[in-house]
N, C-alpha and C positions, 0 to 999 in steps of 0.2 A: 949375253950382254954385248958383245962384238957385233951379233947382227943387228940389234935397236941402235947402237951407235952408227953402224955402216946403213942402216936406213934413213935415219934421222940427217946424215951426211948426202943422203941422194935425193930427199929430201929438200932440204936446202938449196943444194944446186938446182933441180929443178926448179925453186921458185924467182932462182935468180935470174935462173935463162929464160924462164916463162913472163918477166915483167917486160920488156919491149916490145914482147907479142902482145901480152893483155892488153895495153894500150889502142892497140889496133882492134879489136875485137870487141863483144860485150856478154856481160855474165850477169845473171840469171839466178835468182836462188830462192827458194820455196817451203814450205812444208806441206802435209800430204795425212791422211788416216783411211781407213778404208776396213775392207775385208780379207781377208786371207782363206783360199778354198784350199785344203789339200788335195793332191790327184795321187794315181795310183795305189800303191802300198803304202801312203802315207793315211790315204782318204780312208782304209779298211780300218786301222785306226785313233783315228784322231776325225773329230766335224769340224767343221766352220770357224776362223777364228778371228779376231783382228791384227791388223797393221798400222804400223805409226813409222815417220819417217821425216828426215830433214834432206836437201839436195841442193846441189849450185850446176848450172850449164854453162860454160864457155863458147860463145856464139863466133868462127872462124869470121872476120872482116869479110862483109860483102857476098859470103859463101851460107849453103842450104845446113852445112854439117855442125856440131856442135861434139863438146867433150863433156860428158856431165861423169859425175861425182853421187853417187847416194847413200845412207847409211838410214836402216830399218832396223826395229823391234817386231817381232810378230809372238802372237800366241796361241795357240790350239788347246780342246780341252779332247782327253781320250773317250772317245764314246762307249757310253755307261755298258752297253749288250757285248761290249767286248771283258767286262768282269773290271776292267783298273777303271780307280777312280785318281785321275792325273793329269797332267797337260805336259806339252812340248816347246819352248820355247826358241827363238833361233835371230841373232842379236847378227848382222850382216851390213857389208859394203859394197858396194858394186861399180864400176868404173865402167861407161857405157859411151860406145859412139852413136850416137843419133845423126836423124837425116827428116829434114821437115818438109815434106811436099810441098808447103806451099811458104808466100811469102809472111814476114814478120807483120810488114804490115795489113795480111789478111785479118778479117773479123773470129775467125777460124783457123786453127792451124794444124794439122794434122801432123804426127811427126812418128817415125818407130826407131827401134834403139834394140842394140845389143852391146851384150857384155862380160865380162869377167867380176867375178867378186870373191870374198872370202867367207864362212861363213860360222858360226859357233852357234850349234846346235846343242838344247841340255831336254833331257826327258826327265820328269821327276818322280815317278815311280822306281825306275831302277836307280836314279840320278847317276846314269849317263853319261858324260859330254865329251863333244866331237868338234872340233876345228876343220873345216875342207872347204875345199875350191870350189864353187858353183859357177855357171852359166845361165844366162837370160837373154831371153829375148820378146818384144814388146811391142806396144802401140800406143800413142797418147790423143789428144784433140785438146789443145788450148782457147780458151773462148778469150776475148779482150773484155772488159770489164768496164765499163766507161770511156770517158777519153784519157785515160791514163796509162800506167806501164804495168797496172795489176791483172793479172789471167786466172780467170779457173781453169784447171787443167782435170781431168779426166782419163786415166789411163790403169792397162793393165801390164803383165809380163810372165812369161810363163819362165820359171825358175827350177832347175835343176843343183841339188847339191848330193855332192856323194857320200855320202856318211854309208856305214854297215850297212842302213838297209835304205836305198835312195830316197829322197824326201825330195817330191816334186809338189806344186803348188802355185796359184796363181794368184795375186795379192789382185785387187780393185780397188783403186785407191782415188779420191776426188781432195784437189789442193788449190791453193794459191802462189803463184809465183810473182815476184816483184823486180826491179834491176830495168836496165836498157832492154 
């Protein structure tokens, strides 16, 4: 309980000292679905799965770099030649710095990102679950969508978490994002 309080407390501060900077800057926030591939000794067994997601990016005033924010559902189903019949699910957030090659006001915007996240993995055959720290890193392409501030964005990341047995995986996701 002490550490939900002393977060929920750093927290706060953060949002207090983060508002005269937001001001200067502009933020971005979207949602996103796609595919989920496992790789390694995830891909041996579990196939193909989907992902679903919500996200906000912090655009630095005048700068190429951004602070984004994301939170993902994904699911896997155990493939049938391995005997279980079961799926893996893995509910995550991830805190990324991106850096966009080109400018805002391009047609196209290319941008890649890495990051830290946390992550809650449940298998439901044995059911499972595991809390741990993953790693990502990525690629996106935003299209502009009219004359407006809406984008399809297009992007992958290749995601590392370390549970018992590592669970790596690449989600491909296509979304819209809205904001300055």
């Amino acid at each position: 309980m002490k550490r939900l309080g002393l977060a929920l407390f750093a927290g706060a501060l953060c949002v207090i000292a983060a508002r005269p900077v937001m001001a200067q800057g502009t933020l971005r926030y979207g949602v996103s679905a796609g595919v989920l591939m496992p790789m390694g000794d995830y891909n041996t067994a579990d196939k193909m799965g989907f992902v679903g997601g919500a996200g906000a990016t912090y655009w630095l005033a005048g700068q190429p770099i951004g602070i984004r924010g994301d939170l993902s559902y994904s699911q896997t189903s155990h493939d049938a030649s391995t005997g279980l019949n079961g799926h893996t699910k893995i509910l995550g957030g991830m805190a990324s710095v991106v850096y966009a090659l080109m400018p805002a006001s391009a047609p196209a915007r290319l941008m890649v990102t890495g990051g830290v996240g946390y992550f809650n993995t449940k298998e439901s055959v044995t059911s499972t679950s595991a809390s741990k720290v993953g790693f990502g890193v990525g690629a996106a392409v935003a299209f502009k969508l009219g004359t407006g501030s809406t984008r399809l964005v297009v992007g992958s990341r290749y995601t590392s978490v370390s549970t018992a047995t590592k669970l790596n995986f690449v989600p491909i996701t296509v979304g819209l994002t809205f904001g300055k």
